[in-house]
Backbone as CSV, one residue per row, in Angstrom:
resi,resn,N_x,N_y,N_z,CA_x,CA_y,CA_z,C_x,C_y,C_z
1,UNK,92.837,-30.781,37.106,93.567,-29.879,38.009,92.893,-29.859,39.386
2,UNK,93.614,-30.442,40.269,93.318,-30.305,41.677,92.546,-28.756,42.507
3,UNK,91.363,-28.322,42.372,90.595,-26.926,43.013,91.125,-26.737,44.682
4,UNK,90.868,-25.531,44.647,91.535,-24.782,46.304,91.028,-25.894,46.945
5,UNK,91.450,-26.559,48.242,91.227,-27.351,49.196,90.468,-26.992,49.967
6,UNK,88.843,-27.433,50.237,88.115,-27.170,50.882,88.553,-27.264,52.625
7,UNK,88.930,-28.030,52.677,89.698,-28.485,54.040,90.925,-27.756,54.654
8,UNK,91.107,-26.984,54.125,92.379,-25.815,54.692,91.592,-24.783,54.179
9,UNK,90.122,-24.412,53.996,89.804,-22.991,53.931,89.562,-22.155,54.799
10,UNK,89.340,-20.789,55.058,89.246,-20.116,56.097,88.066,-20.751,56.467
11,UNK,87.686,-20.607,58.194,86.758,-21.089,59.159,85.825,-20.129,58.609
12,UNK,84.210,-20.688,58.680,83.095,-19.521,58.498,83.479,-18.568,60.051
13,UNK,84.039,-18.843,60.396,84.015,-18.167,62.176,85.390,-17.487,62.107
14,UNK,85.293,-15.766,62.838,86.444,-15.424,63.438,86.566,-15.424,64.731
15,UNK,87.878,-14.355,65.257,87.737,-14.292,67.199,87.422,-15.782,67.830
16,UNK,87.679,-16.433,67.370,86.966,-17.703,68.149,87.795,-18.049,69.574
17,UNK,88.504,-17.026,69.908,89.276,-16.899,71.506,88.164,-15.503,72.103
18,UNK,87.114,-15.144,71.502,86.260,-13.990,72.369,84.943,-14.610,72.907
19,UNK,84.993,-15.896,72.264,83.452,-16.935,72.119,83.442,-16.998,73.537
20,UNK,82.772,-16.713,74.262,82.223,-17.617,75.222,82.085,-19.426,75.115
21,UNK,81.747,-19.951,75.770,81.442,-21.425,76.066,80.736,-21.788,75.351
22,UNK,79.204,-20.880,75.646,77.766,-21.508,74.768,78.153,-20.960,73.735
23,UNK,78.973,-20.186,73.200,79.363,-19.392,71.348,79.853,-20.825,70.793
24,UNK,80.578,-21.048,71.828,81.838,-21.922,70.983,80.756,-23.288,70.479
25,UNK,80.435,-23.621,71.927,79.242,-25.351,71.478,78.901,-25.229,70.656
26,UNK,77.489,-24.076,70.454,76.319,-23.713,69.594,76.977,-23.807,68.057
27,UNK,78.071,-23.269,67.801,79.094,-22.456,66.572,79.363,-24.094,66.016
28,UNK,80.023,-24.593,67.218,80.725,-25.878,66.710,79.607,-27.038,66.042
29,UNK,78.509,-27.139,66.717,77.146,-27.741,66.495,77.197,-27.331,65.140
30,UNK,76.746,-26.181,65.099,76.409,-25.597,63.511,76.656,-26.484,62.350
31,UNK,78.225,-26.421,62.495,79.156,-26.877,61.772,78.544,-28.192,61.192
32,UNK,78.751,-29.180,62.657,78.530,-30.820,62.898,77.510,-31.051,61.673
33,UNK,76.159,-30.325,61.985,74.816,-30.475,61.112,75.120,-30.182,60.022
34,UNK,76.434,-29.866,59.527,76.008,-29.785,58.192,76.775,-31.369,57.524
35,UNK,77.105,-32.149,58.308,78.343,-33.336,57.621,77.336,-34.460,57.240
36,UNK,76.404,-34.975,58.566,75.242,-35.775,57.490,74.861,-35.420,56.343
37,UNK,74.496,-34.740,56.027,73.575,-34.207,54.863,74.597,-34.370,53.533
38,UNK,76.037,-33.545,53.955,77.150,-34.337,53.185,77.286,-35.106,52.790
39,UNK,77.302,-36.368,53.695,77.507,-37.919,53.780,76.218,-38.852,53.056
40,UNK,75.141,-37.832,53.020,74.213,-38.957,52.203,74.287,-38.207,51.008
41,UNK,75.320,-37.290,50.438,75.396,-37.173,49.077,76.231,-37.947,48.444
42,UNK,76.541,-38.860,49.483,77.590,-39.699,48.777,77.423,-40.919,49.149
43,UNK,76.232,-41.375,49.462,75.949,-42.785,49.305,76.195,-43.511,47.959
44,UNK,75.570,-42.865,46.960,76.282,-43.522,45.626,77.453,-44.119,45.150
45,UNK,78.482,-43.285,45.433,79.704,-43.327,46.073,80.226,-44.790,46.964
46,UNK,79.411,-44.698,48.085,80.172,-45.953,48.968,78.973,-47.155,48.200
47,UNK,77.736,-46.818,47.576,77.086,-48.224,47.390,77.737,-48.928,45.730
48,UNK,78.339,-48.288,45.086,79.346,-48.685,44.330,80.436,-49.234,44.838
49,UNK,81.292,-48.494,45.735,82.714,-49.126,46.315,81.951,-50.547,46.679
50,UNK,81.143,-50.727,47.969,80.600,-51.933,48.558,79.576,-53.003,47.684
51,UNK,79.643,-52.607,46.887,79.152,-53.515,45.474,80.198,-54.144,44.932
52,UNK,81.532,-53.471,45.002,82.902,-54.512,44.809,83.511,-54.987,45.468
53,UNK,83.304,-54.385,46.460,83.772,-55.163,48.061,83.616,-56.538,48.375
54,UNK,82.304,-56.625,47.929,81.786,-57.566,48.609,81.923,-59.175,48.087
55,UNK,82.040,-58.973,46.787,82.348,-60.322,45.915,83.538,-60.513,46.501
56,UNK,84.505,-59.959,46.610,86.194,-60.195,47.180,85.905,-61.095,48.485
57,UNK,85.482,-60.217,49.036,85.309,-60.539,50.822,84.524,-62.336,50.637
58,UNK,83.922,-62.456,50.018,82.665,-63.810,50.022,83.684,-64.684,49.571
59,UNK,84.636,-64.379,49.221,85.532,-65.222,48.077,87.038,-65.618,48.570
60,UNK,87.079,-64.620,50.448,88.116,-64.786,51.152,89.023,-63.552,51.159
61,UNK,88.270,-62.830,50.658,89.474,-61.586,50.359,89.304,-60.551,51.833
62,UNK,90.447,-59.642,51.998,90.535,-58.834,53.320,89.990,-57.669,52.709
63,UNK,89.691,-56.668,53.365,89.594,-55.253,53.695,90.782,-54.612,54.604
64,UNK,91.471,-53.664,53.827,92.780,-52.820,54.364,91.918,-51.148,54.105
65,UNK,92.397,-50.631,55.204,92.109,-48.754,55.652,93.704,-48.718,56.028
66,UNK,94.081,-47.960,55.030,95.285,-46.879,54.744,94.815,-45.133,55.130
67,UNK,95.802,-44.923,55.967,96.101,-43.154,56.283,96.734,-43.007,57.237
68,UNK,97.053,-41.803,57.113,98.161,-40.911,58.453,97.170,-40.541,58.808
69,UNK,97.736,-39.917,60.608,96.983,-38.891,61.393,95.538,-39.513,61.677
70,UNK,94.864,-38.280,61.717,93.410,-38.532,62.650,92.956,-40.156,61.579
71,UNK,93.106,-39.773,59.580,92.406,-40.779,59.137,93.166,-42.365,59.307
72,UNK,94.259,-42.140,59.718,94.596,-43.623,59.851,93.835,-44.228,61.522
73,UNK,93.861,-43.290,62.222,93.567,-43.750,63.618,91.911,-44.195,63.389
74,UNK,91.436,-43.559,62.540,89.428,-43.524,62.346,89.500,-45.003,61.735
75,UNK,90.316,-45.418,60.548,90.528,-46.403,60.308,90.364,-47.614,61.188
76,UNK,91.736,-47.300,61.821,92.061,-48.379,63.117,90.911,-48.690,63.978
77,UNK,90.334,-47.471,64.225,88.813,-47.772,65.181,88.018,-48.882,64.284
78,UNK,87.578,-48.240,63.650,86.652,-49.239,62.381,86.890,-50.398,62.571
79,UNK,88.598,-50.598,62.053,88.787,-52.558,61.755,88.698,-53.018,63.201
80,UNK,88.891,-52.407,64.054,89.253,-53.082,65.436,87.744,-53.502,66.095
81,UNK,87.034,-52.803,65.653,85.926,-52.848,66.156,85.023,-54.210,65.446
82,UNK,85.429,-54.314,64.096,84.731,-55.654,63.458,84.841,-57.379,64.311
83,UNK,86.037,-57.470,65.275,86.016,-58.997,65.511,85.212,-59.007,66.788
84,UNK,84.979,-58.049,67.663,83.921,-57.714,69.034,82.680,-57.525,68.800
85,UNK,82.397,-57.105,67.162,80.475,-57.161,66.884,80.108,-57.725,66.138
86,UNK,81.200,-58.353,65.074,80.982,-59.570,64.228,81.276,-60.609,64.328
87,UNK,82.021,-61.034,65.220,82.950,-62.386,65.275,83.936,-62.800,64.419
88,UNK,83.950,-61.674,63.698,85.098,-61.850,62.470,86.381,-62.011,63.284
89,UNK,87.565,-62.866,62.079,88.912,-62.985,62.705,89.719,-61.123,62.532
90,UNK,90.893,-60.946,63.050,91.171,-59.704,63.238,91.862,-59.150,62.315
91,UNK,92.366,-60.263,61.152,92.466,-60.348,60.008,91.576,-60.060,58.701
92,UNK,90.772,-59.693,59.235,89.611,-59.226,57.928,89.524,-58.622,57.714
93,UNK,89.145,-57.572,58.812,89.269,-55.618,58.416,90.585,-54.966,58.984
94,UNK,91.494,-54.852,58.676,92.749,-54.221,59.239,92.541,-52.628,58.642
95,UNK,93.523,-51.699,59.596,93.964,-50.767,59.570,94.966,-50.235,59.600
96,UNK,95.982,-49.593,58.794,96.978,-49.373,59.168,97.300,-47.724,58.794
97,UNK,98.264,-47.809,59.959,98.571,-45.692,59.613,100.006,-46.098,59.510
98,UNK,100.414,-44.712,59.101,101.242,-44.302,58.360,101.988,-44.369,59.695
99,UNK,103.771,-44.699,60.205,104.698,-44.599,61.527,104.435,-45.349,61.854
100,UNK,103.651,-46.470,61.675,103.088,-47.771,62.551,102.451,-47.468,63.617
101,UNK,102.286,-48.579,64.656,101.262,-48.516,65.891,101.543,-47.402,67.008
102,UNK,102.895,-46.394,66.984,103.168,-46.052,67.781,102.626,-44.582,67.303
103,UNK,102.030,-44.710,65.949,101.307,-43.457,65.758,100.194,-43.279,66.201
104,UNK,99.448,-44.296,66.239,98.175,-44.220,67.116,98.124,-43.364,68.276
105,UNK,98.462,-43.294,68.990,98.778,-42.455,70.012,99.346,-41.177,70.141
106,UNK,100.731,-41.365,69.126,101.451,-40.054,69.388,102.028,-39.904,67.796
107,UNK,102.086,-38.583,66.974,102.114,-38.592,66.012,103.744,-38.717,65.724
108,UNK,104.022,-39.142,64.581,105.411,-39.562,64.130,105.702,-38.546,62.682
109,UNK,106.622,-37.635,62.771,106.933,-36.925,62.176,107.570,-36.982,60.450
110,UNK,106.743,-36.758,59.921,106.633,-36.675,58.043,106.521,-38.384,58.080
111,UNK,106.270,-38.928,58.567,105.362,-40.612,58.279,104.727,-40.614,56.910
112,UNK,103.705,-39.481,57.153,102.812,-39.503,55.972,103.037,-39.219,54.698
113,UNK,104.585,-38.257,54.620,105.460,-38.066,53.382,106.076,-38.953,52.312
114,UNK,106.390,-40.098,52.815,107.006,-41.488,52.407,105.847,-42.132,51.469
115,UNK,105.840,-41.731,50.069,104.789,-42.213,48.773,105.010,-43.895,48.778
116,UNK,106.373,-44.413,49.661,106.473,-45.592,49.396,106.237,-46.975,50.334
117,UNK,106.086,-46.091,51.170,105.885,-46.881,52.562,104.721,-47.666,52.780
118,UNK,103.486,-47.099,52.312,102.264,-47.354,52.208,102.115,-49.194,51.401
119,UNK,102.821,-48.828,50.413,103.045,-50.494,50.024,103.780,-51.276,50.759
120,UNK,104.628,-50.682,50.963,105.453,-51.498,51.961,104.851,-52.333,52.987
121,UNK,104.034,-51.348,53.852,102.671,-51.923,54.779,101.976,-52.751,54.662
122,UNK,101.841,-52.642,53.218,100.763,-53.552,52.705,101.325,-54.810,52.341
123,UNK,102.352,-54.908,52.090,102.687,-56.331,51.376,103.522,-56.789,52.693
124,UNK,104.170,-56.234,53.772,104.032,-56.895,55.139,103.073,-57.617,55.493
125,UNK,101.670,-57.321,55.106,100.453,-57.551,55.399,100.230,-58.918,54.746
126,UNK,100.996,-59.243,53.556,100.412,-60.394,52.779,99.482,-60.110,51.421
127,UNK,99.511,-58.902,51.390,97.976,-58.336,50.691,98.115,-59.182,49.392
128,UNK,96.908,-59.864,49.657,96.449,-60.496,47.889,95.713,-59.485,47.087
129,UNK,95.512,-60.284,45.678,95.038,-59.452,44.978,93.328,-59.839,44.816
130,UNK,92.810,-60.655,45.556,91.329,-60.563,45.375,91.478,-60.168,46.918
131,UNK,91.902,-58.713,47.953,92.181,-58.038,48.686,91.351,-56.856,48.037
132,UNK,91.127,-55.873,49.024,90.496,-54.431,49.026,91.419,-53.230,49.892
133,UNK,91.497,-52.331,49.416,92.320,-51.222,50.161,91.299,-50.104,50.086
134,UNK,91.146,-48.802,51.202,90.729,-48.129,51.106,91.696,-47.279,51.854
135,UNK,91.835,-46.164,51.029,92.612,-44.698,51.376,91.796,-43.914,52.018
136,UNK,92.549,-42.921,53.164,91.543,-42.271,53.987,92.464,-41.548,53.890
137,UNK,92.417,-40.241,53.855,92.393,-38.833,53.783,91.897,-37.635,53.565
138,UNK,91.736,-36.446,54.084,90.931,-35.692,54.519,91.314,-34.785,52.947
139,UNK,92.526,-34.205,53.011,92.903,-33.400,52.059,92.841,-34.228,50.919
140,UNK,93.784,-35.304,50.539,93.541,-36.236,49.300,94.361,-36.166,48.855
141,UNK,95.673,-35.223,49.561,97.129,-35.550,48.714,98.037,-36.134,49.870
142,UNK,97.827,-36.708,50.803,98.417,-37.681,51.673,99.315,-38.916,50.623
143,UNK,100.980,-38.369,50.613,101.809,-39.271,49.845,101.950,-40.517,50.401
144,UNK,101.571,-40.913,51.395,101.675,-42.068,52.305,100.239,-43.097,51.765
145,UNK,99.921,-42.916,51.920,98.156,-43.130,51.166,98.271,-43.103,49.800
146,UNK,98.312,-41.587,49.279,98.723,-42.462,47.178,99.452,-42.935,46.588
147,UNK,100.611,-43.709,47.493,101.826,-44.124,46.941,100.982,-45.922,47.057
148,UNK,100.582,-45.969,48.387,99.749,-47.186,48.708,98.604,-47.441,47.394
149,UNK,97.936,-46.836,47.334,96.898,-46.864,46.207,96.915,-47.321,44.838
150,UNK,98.174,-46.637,44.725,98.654,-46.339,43.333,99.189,-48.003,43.084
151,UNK,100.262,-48.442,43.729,100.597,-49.315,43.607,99.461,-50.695,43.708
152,UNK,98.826,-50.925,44.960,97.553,-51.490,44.558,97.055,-51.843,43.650
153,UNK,96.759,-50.590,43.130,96.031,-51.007,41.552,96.573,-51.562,40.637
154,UNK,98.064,-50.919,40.632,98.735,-51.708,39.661,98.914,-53.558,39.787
155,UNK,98.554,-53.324,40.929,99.014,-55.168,41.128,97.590,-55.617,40.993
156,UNK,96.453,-55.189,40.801,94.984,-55.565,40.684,94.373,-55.600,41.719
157,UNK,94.588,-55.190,42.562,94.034,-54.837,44.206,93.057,-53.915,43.800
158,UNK,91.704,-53.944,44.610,90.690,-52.938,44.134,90.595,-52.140,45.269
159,UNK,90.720,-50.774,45.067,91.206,-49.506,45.284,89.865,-48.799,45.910
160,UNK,89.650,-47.973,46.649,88.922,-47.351,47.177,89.154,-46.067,48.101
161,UNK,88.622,-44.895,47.864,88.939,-43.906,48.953,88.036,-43.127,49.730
162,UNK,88.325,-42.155,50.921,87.630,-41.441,51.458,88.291,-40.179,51.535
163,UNK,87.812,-39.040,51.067,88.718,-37.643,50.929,87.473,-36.566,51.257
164,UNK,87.729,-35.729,51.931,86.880,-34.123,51.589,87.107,-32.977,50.678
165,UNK,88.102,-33.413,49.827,88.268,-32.601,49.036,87.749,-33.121,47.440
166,UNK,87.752,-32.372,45.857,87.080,-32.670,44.943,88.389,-32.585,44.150
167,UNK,88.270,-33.871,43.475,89.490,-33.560,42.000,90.673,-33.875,42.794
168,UNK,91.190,-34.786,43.813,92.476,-34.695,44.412,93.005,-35.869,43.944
169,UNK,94.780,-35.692,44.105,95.855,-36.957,43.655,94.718,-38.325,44.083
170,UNK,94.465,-38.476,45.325,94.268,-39.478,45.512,92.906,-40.511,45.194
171,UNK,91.805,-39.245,45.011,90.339,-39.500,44.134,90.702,-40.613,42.405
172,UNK,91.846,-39.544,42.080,92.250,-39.809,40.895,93.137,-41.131,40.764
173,UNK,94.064,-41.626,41.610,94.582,-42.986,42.054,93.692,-44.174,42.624
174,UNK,92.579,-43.593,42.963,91.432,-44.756,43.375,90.372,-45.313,42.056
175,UNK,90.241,-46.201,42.123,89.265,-46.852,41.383,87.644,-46.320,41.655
176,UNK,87.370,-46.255,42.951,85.839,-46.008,43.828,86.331,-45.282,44.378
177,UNK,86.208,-43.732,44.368,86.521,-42.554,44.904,85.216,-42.410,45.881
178,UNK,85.445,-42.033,47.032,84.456,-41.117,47.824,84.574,-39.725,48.672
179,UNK,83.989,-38.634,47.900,84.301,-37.466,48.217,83.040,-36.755,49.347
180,UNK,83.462,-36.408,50.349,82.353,-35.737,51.360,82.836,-34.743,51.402
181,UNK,82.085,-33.471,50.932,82.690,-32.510,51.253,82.278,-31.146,51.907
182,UNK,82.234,-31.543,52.949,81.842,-30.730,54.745,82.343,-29.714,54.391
183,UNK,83.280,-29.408,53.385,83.699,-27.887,53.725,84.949,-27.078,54.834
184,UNK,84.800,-26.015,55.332,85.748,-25.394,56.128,85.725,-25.549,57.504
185,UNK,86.475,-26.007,58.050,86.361,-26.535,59.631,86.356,-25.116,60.951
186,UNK,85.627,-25.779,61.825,85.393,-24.386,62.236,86.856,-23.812,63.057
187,UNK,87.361,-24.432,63.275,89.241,-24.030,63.722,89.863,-24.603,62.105
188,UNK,90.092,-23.256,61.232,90.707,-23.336,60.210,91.801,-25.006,60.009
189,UNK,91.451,-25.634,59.213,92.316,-26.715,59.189,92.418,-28.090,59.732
190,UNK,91.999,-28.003,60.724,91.030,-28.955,61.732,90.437,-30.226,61.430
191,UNK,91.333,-30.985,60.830,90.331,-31.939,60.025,90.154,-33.146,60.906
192,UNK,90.371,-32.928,62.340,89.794,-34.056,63.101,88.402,-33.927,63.821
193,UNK,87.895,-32.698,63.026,86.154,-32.027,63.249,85.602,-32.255,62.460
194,UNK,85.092,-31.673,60.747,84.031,-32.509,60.301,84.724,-33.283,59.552
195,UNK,85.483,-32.948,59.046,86.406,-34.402,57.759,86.187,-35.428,58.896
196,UNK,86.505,-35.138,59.737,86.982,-37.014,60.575,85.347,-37.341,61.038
197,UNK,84.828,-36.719,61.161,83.135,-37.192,61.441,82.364,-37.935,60.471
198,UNK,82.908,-37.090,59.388,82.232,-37.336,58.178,83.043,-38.563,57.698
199,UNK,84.283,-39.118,57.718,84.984,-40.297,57.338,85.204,-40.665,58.324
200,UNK,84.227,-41.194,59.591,83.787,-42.134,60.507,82.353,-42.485,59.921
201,UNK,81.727,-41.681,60.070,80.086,-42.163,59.293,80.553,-43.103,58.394
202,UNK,81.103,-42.702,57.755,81.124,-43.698,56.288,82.349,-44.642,56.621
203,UNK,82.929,-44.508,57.367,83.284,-45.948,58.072,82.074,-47.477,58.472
204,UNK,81.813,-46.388,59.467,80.932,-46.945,59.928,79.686,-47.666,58.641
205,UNK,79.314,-47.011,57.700,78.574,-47.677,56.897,79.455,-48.624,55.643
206,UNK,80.397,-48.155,55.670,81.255,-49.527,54.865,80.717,-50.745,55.831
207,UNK,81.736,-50.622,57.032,82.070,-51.844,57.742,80.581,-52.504,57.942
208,UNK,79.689,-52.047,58.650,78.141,-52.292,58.465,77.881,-53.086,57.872
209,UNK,77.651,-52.207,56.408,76.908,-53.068,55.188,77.644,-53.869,54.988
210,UNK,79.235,-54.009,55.054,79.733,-55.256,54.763,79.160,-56.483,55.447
211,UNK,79.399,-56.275,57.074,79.017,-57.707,57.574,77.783,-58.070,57.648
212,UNK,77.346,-57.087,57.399,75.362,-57.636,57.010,75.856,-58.439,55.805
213,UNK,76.158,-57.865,54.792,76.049,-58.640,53.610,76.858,-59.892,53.240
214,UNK,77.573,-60.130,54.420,78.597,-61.312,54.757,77.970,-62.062,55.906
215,UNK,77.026,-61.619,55.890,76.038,-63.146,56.810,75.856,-62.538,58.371
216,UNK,76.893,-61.841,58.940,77.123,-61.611,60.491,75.695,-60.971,61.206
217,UNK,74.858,-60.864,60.299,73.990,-60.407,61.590,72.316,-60.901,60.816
218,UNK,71.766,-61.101,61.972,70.133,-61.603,61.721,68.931,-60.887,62.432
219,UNK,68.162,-60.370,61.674,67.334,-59.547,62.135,68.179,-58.012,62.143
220,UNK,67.795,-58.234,63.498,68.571,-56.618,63.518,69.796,-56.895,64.716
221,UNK,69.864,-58.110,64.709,71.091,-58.596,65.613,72.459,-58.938,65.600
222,UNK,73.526,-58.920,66.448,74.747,-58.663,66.065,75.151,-60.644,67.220
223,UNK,74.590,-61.404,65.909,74.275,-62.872,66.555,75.693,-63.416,66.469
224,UNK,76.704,-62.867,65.710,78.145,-63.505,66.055,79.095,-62.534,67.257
225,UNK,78.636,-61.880,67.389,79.723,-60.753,68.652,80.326,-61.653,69.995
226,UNK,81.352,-61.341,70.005,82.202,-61.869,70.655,81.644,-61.583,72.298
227,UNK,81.320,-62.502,73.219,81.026,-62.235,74.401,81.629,-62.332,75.570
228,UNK,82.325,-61.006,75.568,83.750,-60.866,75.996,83.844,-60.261,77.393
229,UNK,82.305,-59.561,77.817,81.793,-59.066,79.178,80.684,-59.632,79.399
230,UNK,80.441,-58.964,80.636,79.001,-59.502,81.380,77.422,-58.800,81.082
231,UNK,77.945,-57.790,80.070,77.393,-56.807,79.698,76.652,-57.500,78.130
232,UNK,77.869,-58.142,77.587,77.380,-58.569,76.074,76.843,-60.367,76.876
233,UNK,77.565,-60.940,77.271,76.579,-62.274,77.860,75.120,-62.236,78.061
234,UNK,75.007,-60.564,79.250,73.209,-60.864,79.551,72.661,-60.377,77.415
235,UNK,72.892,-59.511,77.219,72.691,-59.104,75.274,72.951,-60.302,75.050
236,UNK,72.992,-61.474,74.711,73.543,-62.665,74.475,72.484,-63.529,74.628
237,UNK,72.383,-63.935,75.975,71.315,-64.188,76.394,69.478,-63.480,76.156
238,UNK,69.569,-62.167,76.257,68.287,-61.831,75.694,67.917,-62.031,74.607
239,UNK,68.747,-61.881,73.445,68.891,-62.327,72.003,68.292,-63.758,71.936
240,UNK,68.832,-64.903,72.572,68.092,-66.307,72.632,66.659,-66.031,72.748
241,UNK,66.718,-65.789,74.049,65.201,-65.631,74.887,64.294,-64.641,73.740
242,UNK,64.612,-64.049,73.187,63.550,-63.410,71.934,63.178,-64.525,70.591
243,UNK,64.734,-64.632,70.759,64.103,-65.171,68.855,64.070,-66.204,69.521
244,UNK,63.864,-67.527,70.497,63.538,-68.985,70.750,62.245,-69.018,71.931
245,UNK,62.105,-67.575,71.899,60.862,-67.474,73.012,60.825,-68.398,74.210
246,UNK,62.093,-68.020,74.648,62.361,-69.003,75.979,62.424,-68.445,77.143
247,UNK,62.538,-69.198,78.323,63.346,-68.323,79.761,64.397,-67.833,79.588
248,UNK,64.952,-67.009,80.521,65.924,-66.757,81.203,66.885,-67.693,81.218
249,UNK,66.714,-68.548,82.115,67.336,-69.454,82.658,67.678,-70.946,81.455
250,UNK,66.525,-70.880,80.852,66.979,-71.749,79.384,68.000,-70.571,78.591
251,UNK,67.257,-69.580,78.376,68.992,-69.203,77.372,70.061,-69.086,77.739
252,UNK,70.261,-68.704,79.319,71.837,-69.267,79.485,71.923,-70.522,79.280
253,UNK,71.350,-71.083,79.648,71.835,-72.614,79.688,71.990,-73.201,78.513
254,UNK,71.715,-72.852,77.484,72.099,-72.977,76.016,73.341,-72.620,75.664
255,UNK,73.199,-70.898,76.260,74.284,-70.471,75.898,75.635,-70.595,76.641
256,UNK,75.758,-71.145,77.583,76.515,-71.908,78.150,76.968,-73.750,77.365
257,UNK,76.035,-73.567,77.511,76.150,-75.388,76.342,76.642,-75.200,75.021
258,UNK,76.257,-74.255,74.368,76.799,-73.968,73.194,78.163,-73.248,72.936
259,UNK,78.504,-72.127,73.767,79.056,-71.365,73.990,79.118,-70.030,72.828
260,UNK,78.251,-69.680,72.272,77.853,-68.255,71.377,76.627,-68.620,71.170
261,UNK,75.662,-67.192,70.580,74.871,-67.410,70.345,74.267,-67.929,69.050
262,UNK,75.540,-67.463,67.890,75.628,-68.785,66.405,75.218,-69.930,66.872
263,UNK,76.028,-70.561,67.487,75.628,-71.615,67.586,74.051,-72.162,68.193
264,UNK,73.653,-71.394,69.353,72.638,-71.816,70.257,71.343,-71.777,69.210
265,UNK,71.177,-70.666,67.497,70.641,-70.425,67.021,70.433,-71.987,65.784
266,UNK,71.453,-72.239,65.650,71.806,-73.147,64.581,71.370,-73.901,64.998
267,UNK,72.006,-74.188,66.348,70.857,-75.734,67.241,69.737,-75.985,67.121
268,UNK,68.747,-74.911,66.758,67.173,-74.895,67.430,66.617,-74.371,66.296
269,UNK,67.399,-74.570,64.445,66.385,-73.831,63.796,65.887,-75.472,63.466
């Protein structure tokens, strides 16, 4: 049986229109500090999901982030962000929300209601079955998201979620459930405050540990990133000049000859 929803509970805070400025920061801070501490109760959690992840992915398989609202957009950040610091194609980590791309921006009305759509998305997508899906939702009964899930599994797609709530439809439709649960937001309901903080962190450490563990980075370096400014070229260049203990002027010139720094590395081991 699904328990009261932590995520629609009353705010620890009332009057929050009498707060002053520094009430409101300080109050809102409060809050923030408590979502890490959350989030590493549930490392177990994501180092299971990314323990199955990862055989798929080595083997050619994608990563899909399913949700409406704030969690489909946190999503979208995530995958979008993998082909600019990994060099991955843009096809590897996708995201998709619920209304399509035009939700990103501006929200599209009961999107997230449609239990059936979510597959639909997905098999637009191509989705194989040595493929990965992960559900993002704050509450955990997002029909747009467990209609996606649900079906997934049934086709042998391995299933994964992110929710703040305990015991929900969609925990229960996932294979690798991950529950953070931050609790009551400080504007009652609010789940683009700690729910969405707290299922960005753990975005962020999916996508991470994935491409570490898919080769993309050496040392503590992000040696496939796409060098797309003048900003990541000179990072590009310093990266040579450390690990080949060279000039300046030799690591561009490598990295010009080579054109990435994969390569300039591969050259010279």
């Amino acid at each position: 049986m699904t328990k009261k929803s932590l995520t629609e509970s009353d705010s620890n805070y009332d009057h929050l229109e009498k707060m002053n400025v520094s009430e409101l920061l300080t109050n809102i801070n409060e809050e923030d500090k408590k979502v890490a501490l959350e989030v590493e109760k549930c490392i177990p959690q994501i180092e299971n999901l990314i323990n199955h992840i990862v055989p798929r992915m080595k083997k050619g398989g994608r990563l899909f982030y399913i949700g409406a609202g704030t969690s489909g957009r946190l999503g979208i950040v995530d995958a979008s962000e993998c082909p600019p610091t990994f060099g991955v194609s843009h096809d590897l980590v996708v995201g998709i929300i619920a209304g399509g791309d035009s939700a990103i921006r501006k929200a599209v009305e009961f999107a997230e209601d449609d239990e059936r759509q979510g597959w639909e998305d997905l098999k637009f997508l191509g989705i194989k079955d040595n493929d990965s899906v992960i559900g993002i939702a704050a509450s955990g009964r997002t029909p747009y998201v467990i209609g996606a899930l649900k079906e997934a599994r049934a086709n042998g797609i391995l299933t994964g979620c992110i929710t703040c709530n305990e015991n929900t439809r969609l925990a229960e439709t996932s294979e690798y459930p991950i529950e953070a649960l931050v609790g009551p937001e400080f504007v009652t309901g609010s789940t683009r405050m700690k729910a969405g903080t707290s299922q960005k962190l753990i975005l962020n450490m999916i996508s991470t540990t994935l491409m570490i563990q898919l080769g993309h980075v050496e040392g503590n370096k992000m040696v496939d990133m796409q060098l797309s400014n003048e900003k990541l070229v000179d990072r590009g260049i310093k990266m040579i000049m450390e690990k080949l203990q060279t000039s300046e002027e030799k690591a561009q010139s490598l990295l010009e000859k080579h054109g990435s720094i994969r390569a300039v590395l591969d050259s010279n081991r």
